[in-house]
FIROSE-66462 format. One record per residue (C-alpha): x, y, z; residue number from 0. Coordinates in pm, 1 decimal, padded with zeros to 6 digits. Example, Ala and Ser with C-alpha at 12.3 -4.5 7.8 and 13.67 -1.06 7.14 Angstrom:
# FIROSE-66462
[atom [01230.0,-00450.0,00780.0],0]
[atom [01367.0,-00106.0,00714.0],1]
***
This chain:
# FIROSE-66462
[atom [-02510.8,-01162.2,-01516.2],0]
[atom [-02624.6,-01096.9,-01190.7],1]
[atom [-02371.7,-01042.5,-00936.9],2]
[atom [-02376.8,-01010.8,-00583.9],3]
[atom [-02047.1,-00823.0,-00435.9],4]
[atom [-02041.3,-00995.1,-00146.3],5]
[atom [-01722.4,-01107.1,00076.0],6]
[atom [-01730.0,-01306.2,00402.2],7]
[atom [-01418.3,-01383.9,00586.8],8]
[atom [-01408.5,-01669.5,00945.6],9]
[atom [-01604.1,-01589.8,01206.6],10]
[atom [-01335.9,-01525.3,01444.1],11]
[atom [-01267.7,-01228.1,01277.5],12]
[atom [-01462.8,-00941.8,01134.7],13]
[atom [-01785.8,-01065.5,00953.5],14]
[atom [-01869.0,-00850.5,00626.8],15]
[atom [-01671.8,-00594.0,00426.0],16]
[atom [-01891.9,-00482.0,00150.1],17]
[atom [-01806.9,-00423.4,-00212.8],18]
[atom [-01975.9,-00282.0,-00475.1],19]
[atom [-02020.3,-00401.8,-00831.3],20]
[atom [-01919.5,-00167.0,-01091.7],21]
[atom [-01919.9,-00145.1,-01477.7],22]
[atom [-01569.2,-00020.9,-01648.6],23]
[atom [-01570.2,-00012.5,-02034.5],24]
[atom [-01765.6,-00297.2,-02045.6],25]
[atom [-01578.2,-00503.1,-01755.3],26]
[atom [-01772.0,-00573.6,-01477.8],27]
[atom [-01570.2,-00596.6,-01110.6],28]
[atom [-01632.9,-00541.9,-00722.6],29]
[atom [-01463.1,-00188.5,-00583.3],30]
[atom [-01429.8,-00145.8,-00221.5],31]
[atom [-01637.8,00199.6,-00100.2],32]
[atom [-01355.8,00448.9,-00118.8],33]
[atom [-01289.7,00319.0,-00503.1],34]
[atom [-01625.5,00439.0,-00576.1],35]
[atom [-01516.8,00816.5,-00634.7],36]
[atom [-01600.0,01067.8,-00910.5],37]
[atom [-01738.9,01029.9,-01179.1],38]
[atom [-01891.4,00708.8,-01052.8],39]
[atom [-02116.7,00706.4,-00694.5],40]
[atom [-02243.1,00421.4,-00446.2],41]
[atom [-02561.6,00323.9,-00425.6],42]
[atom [-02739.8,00055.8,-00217.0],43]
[atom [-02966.6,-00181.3,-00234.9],44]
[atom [-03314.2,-00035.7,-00309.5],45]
[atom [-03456.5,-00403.2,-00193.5],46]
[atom [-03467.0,-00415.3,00204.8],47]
[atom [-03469.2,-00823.3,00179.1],48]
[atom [-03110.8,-00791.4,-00088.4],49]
[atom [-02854.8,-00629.7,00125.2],50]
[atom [-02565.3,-00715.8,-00103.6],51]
[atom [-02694.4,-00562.1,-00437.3],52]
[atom [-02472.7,-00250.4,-00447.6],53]
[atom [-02365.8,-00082.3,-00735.9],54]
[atom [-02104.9,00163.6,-00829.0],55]
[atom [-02271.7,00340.8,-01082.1],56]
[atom [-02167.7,00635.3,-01362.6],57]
[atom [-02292.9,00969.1,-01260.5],58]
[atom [-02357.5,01026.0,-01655.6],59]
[atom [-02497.8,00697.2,-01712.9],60]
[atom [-02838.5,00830.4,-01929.1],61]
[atom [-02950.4,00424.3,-01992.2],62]
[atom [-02969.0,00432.2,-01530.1],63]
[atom [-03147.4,00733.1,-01545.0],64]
[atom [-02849.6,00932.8,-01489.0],65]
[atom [-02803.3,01272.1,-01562.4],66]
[atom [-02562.8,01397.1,-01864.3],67]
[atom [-02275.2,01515.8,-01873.8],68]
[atom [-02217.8,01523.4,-01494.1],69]
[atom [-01883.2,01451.4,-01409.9],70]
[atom [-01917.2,01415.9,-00975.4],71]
[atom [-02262.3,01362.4,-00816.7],72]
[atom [-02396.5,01255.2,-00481.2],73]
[atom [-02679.8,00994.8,-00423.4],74]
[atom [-02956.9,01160.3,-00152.3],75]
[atom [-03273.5,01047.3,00025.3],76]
[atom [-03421.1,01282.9,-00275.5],77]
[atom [-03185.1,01087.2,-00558.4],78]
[atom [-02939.1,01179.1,-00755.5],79]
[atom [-02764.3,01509.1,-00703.3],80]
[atom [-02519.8,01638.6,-00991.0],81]
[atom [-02268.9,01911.4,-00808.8],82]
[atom [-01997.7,01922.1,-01130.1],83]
[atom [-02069.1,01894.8,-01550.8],84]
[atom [-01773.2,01791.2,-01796.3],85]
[atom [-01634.2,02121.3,-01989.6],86]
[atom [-01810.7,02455.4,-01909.6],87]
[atom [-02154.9,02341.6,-01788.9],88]
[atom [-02311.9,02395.2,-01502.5],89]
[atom [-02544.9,02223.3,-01303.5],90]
[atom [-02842.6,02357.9,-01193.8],91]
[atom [-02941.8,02447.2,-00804.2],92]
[atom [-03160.7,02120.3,-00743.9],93]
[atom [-02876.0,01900.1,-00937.3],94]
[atom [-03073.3,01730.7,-01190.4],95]
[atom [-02940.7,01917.8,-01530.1],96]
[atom [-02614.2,02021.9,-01662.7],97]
[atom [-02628.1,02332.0,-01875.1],98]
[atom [-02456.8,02461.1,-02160.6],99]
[atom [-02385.6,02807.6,-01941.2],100]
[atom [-02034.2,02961.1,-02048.1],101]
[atom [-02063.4,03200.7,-01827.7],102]
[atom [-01794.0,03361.2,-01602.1],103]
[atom [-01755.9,03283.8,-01248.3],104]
[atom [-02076.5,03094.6,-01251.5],105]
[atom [-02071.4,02811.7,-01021.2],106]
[atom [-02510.0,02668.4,-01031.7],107]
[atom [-02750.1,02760.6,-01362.8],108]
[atom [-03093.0,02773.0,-01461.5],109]
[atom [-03092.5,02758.5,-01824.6],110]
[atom [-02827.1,02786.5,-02082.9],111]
[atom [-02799.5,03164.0,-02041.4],112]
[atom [-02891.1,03228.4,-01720.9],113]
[atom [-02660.4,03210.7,-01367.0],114]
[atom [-02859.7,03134.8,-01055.1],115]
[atom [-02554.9,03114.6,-00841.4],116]
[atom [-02178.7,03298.3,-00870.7],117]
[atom [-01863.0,03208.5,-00722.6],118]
[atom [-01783.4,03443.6,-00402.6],119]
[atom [-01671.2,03752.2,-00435.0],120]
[atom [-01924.5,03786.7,-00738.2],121]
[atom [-02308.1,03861.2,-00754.7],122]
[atom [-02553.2,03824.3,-01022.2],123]
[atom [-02641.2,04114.2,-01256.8],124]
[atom [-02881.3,04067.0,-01564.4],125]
[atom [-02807.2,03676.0,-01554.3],126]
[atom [-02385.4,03741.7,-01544.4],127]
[atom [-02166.7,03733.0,-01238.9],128]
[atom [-02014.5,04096.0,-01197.7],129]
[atom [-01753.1,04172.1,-00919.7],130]
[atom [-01948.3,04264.7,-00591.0],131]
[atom [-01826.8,04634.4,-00548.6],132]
[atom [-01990.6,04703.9,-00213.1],133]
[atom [-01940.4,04339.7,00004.6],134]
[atom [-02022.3,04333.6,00366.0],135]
[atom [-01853.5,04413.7,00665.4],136]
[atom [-02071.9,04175.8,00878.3],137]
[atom [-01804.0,03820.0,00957.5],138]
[atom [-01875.5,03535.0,00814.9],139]
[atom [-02176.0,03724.2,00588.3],140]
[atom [-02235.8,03627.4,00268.3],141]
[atom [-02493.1,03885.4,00182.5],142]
[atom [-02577.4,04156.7,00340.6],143]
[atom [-02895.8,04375.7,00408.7],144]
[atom [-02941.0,04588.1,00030.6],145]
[atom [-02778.7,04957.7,00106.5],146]
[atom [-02684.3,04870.8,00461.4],147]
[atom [-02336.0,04706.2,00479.8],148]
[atom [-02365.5,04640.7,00857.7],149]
[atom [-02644.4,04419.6,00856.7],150]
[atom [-02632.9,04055.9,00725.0],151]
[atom [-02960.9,03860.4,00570.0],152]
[atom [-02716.2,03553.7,00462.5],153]
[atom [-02396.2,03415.2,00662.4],154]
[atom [-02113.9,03206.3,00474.0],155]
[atom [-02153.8,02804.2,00545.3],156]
[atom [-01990.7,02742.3,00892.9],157]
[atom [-02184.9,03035.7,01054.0],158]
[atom [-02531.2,03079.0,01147.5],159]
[atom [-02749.5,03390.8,01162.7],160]
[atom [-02767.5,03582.5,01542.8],161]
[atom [-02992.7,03891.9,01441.2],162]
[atom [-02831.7,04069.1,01205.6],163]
[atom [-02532.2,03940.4,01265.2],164]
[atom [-02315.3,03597.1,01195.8],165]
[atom [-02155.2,03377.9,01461.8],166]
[atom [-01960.7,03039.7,01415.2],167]
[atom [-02111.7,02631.1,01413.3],168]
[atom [-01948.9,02443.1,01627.4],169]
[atom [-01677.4,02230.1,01572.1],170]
[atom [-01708.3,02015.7,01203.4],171]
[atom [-02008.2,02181.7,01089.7],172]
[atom [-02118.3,02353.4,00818.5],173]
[atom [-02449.1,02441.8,00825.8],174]
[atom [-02626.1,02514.1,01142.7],175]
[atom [-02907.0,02690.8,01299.5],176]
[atom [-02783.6,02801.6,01627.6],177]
[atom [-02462.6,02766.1,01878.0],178]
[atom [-02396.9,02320.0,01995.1],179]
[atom [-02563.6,02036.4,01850.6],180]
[atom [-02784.8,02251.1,01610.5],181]
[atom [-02593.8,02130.6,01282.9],182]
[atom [-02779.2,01996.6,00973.1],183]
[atom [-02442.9,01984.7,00739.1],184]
[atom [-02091.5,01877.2,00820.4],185]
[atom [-01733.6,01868.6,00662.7],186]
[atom [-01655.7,01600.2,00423.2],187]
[atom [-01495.5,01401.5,00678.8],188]
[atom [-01762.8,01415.1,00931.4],189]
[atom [-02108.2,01259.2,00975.9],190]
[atom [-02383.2,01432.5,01126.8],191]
[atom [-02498.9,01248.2,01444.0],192]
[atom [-02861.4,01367.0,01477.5],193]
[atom [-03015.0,01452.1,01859.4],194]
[atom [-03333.5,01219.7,01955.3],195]
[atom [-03632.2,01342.9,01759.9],196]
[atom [-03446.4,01636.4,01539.6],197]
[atom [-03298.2,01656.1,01259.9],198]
[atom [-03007.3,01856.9,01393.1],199]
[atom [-02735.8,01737.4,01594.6],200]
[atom [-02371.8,01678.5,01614.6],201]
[atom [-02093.0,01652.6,01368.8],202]
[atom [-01848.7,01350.2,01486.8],203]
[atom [-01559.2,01169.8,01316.5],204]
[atom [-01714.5,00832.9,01425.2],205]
[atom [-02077.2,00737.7,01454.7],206]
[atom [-02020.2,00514.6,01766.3],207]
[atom [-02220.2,00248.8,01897.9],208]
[atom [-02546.6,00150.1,01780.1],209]
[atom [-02556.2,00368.3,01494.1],210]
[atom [-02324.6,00342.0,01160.2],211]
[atom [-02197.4,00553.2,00900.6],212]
[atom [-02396.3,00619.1,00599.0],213]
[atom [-02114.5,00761.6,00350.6],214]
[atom [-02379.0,00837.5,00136.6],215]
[atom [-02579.8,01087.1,00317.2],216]
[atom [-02278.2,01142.2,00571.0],217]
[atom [-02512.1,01095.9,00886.5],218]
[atom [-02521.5,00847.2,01158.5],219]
[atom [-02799.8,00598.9,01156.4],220]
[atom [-02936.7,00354.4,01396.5],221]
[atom [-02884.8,00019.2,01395.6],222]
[atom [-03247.6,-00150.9,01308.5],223]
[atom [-03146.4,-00404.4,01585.9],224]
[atom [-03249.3,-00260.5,01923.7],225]
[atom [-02961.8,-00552.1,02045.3],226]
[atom [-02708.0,-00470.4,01802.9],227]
[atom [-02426.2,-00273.6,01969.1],228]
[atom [-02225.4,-00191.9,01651.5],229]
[atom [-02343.1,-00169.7,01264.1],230]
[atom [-02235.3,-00196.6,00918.0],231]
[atom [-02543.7,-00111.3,00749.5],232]
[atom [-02901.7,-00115.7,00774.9],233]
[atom [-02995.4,-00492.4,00891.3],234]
[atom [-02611.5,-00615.0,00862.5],235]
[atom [-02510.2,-00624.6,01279.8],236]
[atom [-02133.3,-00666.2,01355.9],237]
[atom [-02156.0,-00698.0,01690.0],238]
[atom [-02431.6,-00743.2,01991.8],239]
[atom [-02450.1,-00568.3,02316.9],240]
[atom [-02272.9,-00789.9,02534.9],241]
[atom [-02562.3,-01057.8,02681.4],242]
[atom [-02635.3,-01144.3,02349.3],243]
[atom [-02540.7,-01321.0,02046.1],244]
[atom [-02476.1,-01250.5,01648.4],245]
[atom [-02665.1,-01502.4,01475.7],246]
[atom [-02587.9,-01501.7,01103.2],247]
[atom [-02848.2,-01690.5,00875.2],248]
[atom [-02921.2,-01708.7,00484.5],249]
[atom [-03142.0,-01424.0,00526.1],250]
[atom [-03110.6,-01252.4,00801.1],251]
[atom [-02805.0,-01125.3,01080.3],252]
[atom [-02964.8,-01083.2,01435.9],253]
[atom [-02932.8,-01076.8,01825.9],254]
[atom [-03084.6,-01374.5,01985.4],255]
[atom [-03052.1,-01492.5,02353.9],256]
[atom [-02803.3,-01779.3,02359.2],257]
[atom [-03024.5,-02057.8,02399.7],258]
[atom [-03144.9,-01902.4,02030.0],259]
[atom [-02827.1,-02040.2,01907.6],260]
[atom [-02919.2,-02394.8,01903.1],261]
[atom [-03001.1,-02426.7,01537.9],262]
[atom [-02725.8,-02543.7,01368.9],263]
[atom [-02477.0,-02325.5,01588.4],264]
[atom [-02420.3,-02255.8,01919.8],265]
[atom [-02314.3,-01981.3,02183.2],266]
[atom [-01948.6,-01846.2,02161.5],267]
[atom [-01854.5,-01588.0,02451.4],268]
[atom [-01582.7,-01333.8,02302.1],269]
[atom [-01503.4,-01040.3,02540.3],270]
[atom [-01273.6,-00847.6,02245.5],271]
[atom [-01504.0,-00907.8,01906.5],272]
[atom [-01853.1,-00975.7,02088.8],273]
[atom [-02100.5,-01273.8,02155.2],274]
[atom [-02164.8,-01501.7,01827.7],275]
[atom [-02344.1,-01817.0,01717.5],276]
[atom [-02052.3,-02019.3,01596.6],277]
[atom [-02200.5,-02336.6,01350.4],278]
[atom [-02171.1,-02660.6,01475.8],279]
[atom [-01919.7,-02752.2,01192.8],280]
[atom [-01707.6,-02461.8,01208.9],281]
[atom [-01372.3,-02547.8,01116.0],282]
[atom [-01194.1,-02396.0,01389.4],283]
[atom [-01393.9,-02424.1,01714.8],284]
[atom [-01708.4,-02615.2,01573.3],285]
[atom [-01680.1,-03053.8,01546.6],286]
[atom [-01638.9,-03143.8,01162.8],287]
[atom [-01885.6,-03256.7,00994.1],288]
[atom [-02198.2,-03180.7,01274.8],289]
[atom [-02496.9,-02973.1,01136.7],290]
[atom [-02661.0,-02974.1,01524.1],291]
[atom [-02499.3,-02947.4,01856.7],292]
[atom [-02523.6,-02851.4,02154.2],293]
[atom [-02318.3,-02706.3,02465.5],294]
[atom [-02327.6,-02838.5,02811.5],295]
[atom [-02049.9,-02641.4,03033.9],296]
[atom [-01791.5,-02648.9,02855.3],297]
[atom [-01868.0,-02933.0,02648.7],298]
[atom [-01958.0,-02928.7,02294.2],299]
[atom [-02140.2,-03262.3,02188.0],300]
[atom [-02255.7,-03310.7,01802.9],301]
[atom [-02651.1,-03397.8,01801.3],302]
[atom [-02683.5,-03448.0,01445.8],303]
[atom [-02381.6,-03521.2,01190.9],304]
[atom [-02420.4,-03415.4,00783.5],305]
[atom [-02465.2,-03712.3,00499.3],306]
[atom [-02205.1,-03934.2,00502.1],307]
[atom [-02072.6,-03926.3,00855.6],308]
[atom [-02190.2,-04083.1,01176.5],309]
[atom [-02227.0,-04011.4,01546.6],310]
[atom [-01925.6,-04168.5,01755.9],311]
[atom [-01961.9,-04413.5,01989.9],312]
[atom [-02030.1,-04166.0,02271.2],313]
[atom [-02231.7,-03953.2,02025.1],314]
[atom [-02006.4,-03641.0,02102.7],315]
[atom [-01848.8,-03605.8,01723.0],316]
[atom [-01893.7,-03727.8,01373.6],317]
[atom [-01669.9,-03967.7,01177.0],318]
[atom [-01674.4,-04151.6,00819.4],319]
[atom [-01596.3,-04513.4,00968.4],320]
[atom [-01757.6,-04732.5,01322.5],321]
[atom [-01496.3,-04864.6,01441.6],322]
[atom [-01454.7,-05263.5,01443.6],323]
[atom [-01803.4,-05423.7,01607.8],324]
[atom [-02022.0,-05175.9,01531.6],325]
[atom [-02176.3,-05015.5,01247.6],326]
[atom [-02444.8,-04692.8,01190.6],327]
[atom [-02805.7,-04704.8,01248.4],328]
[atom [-03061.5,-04524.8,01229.7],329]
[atom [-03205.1,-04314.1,01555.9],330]
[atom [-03484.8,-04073.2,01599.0],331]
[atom [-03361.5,-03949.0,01232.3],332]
[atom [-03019.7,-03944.5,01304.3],333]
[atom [-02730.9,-04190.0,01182.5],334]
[atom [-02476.2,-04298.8,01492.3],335]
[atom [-02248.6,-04533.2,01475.1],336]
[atom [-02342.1,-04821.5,01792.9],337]
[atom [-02163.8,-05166.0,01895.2],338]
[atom [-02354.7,-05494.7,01793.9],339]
[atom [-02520.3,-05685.9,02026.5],340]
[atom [-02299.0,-05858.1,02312.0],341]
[atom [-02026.0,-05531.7,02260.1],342]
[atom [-02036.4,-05203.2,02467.6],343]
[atom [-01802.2,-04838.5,02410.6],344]
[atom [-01468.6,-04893.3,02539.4],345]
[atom [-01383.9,-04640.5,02822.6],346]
[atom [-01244.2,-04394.4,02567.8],347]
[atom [-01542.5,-04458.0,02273.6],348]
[atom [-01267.8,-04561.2,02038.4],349]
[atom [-01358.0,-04934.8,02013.6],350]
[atom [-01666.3,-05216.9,02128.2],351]
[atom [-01536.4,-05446.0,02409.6],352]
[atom [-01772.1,-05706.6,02501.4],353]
[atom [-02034.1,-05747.3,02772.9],354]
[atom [-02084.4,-05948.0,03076.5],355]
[atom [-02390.5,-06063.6,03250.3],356]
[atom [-02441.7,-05854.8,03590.5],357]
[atom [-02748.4,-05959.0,03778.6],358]
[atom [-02598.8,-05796.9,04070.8],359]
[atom [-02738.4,-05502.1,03935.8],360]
[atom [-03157.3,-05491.0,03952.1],361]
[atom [-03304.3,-05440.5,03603.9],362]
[atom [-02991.5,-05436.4,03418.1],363]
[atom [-02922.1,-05707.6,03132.1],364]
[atom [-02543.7,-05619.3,03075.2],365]
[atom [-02212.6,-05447.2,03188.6],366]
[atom [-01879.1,-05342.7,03082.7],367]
[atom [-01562.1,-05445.4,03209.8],368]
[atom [-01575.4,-05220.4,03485.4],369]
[atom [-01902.3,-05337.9,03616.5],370]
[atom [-02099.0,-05059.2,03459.4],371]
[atom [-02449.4,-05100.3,03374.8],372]
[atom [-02487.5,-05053.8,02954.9],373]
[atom [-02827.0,-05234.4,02879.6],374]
[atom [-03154.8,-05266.0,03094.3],375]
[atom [-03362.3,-05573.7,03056.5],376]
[atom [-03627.4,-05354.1,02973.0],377]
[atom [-03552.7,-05164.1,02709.7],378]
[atom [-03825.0,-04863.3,02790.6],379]
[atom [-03603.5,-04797.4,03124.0],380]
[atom [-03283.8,-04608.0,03118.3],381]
[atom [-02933.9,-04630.9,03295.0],382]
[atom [-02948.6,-04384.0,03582.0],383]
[atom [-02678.3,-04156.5,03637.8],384]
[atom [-02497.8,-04416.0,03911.6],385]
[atom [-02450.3,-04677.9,03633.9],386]
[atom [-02577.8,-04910.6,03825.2],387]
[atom [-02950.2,-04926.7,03823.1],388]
[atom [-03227.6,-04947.0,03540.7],389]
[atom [-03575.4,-04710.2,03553.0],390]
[atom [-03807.3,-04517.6,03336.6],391]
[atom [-03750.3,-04207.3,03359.6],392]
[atom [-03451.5,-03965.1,03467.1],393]
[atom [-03362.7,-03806.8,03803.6],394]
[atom [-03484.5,-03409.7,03830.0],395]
[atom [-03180.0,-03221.4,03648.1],396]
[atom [-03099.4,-03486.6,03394.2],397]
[atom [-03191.8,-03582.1,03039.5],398]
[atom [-03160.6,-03901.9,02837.5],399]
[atom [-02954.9,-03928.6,02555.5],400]
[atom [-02905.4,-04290.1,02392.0],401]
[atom [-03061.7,-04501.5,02689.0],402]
[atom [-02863.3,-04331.0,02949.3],403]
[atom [-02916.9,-04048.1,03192.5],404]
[atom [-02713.8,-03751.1,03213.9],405]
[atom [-02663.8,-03435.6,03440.1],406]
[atom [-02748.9,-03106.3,03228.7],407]
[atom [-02685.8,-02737.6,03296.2],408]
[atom [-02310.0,-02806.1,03407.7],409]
[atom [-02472.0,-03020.7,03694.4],410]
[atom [-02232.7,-03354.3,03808.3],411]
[atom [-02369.1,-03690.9,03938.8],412]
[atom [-02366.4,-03786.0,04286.4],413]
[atom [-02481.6,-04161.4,04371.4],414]
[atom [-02825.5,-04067.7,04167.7],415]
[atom [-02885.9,-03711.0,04206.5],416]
[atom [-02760.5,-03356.4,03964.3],417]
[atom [-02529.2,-03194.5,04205.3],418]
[atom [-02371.1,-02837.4,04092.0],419]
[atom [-01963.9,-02927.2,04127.5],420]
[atom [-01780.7,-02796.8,04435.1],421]
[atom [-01626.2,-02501.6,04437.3],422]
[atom [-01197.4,-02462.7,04466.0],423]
[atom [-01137.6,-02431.9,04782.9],424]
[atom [-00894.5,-02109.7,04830.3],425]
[atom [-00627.6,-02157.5,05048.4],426]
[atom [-00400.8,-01957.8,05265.6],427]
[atom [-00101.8,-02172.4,05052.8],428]
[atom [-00076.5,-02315.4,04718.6],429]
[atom [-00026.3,-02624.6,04631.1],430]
[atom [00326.3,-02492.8,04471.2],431]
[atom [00403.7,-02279.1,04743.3],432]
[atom [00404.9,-02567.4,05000.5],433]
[atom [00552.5,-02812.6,04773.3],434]
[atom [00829.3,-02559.4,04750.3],435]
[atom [00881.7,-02490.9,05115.6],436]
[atom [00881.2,-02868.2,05154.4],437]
[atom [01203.6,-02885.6,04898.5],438]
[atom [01342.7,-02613.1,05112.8],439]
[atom [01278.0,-02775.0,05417.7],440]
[atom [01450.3,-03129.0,05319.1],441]
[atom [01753.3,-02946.8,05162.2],442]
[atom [01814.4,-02743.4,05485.4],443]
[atom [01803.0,-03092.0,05676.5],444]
[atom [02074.6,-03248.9,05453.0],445]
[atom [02315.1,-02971.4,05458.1],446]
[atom [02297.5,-02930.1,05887.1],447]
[atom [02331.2,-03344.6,05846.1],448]
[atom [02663.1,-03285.2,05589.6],449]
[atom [02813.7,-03048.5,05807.6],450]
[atom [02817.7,-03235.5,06144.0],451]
[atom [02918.6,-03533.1,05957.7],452]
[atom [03211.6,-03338.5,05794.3],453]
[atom [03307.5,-03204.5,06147.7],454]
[atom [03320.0,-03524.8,06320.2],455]
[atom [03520.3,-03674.4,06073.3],456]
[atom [03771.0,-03403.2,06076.3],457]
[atom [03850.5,-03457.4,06494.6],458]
[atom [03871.9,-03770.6,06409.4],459]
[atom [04138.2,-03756.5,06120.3],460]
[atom [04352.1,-03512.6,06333.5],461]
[atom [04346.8,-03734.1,06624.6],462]
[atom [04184.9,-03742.7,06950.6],463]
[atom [03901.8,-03525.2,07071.7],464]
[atom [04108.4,-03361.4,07328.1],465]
[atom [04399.4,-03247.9,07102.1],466]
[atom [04133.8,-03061.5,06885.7],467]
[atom [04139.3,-02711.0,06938.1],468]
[atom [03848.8,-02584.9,07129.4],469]
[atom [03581.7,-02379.0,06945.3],470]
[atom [03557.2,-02101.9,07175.5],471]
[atom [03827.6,-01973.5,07365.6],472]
[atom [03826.7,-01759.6,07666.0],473]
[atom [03846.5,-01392.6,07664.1],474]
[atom [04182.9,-01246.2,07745.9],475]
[atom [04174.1,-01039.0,08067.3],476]
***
């Protein structure tokens, strides 16, 4: 059976995690990357046009054209790399063969009895690893010059060779030709992020953007997509630099512009997971049902709705059943549900409310109950945008859709003519702040109001005006 280890979650959140398909005793399931460990190794897809076919494969597999008895390998740009054997074999320096070589403190082979590479501390001696008796004094040396102890001809891994003697890599790295971004091999949890036109560079924890990891070859690479800001792999974009838009298709994830998106999707602007193509009948922000769309402002309208649903009766969403008066027909290819003859869209679109005569209005045949033109006599001309009037073709800025004219771009009608919509006007008070201070105002008012009122009927209760105590009274002298 061939299976395709492939997992997509909503578009809202993030777009691929990849799997790969492995082969257990005969029982065949998907692994996530960091499953794929010894004695099995990832490989991808050899097929540029299948990015899904990977496979989690058995470093001893002989019937894959693995090698035997190899217990951990790595997968290179070279192939298949075998760096352990099962029991006391070794493998040999280039990786390809595990041999039979029982011999102490041998770590590589080249043949059943002969060592091509000991474990430190040890050097080769007729084919055996011996104890090295006389080691260097040089740092970070792993051989030195024969007979001269203070000279070194091979540093350690981690160091690199300054005349005779050995100094550091930077930071992560463990093979390098010189001091910086000279590396060629990092630490197992490092990738090697290579300078422009070298193959040194840099060993970093994270590839950043416009490159991703390769956990195979443990190197940064570039995203194929000039426009692709971050990467999962080589053609598989997660995100676009921010002016343009993931487009995901059956064959192919790209960047497009955002009028690109108008092929069964449209443009979705997400500051925090990046631009994307959203399809018309997503189930969270698309319309249900709608296979094309499109996006005016803010406004998402349905163009085209699947099999088995219609166009409302403003064309703006798809549903199963036209309401009462109307039924579906047939349009330029596309099924929309419109009101029988003598029956226009209600103010809302939810029902067909009949039409009038209006010869008030030149060229149109009909209105709707608030005097609106809704059919021209003839039926070549179109309603312009001040419902009112009846020509051929549309005012500069507008477009027809279903006999009418209307404003594009964001644009709103004035009278006849696309006008862009005004601007808020800011000012120096909001409309909360002086509805507030208004309150204020009127409740100040009706307490100075309770007061006098409870003053004056206090004289009055306690007698006449002149046996009330005066407010103020003199000073004593």
């Amino acid at each position: 059976v061939h299976l395709h280890c492939k997992h997509r979650s909503s578009y809202l959140r993030e777009l691929f995690l990849y799997y790969y398909k492995k082969v257990d005793n005969g029982v065949l399931s998907c692994v996530p990357l960091d499953e794929c460990t010894a004695p099995y190794y990832p490989k991808d897809s050899e097929d540029p046009g299948d990015l899904w076919d990977k496979q989690c494969l058995l470093c001893s597999d002989t019937n894959n054209n693995e090698i035997q008895d190899c217990t951990a390998c790595t997968y290179t740009s070279t192939g298949l790399k075998c760096t352990a054997c099962s029991g006391t074999k070794r493998p040999n320096a280039a990786g390809s063969t595990c041999y039979d070589c029982n011999i102490a403190n041998c770590e590589e082979c080249s043949s059943d009895t002969v060592c091509s590479r000991c474990a430190a501390g040890y050097i080769i001696s007729s084919s055996v690893c011996v104890a090295d008796s006389d080691p260097c004094s040089v740092a970070g040396c792993k051989t030195c010059v024969s007979g001269n102890r203070q000279l070194c001809s091979v540093c350690h891994d981690g160091f690199y060779k300054d005349g005779t003697t050995c100094r550091k890599c930077a930071s992560g790295c463990t093979v390098c030709s010189g001091a910086g971004a000279q590396c060629t091999s990092c630490e197992q949890d490092r990738f090697l992020l290579r300078s422009e036109s070298s193959s040194s560079g840099s060993c970093v924890a994270a590839c950043g953007d416009g490159h991703f990891e390769d956990t195979t070859l443990k190197v940064c690479t570039r995203c194929s997509d000039a426009h692709c800001k971050r990467c999962a792999g080589p053609g598989v974009c997660t995100r676009c630099q921010d002016d343009m838009y993931l487009k995901l298709t059956s064959s192919s994830i790209e960047c497009v512009s955002s009028h690109q998106c108008y092929t069964g999707s449209f443009p979705q602007e997400n500051p925090d997971t990046g631009n994307k193509c959203v399809p018309c009948g997503d189930n969270l922000v698309g319309i249900s049902n709608c296979v094309e769309c499109t996006l005016d402002s803010s406004l998402l309208s349905c163009l085209k709705c699947k099999s088995g649903s219609f166009l409302d009766l403003f064309g703006r969403t798809c549903i199963t059943q036209c309401p009462q008066n109307s039924s579906p027909k047939e349009e330029n290819g596309v099924m929309a549900c419109m009101c029988e003859d003598s029956y226009t869209p209600s103010n809302d679109g939810t029902l067909c409310e009949p039409t009038k005569p209006c010869p008030q209005y030149q060229g149109c045949a009909m209105c709707d109950s608030l005097d609106r033109c809704v059919r021209c006599v003839d039926p070549l001309d179109n309603i312009q945008l001040d419902s009112t009037t009846c020509q051929r073709s549309c005012p500069s800025g507008a477009a027809v859709r279903r006999g009418k004219c209307h404003c594009m771009g964001g644009q709103v009608p004035s009278g006849n003519t696309c006008v862009n919509p005004p601007k808020k006007s800011v000012s120096k008070m909001s409309t909360g702040m002086i509805a507030g201070i208004s309150v204020a105002s009127v409740a100040i008012v009706a307490v100075i109001i309770g007061c006098l009122v409870w003053f004056l009927l206090r004289r009055k209760n306690s007698g006449t005006l002149n046996r009330e105590p005066s407010l103020f009274r003199p000073l004593s002298s």
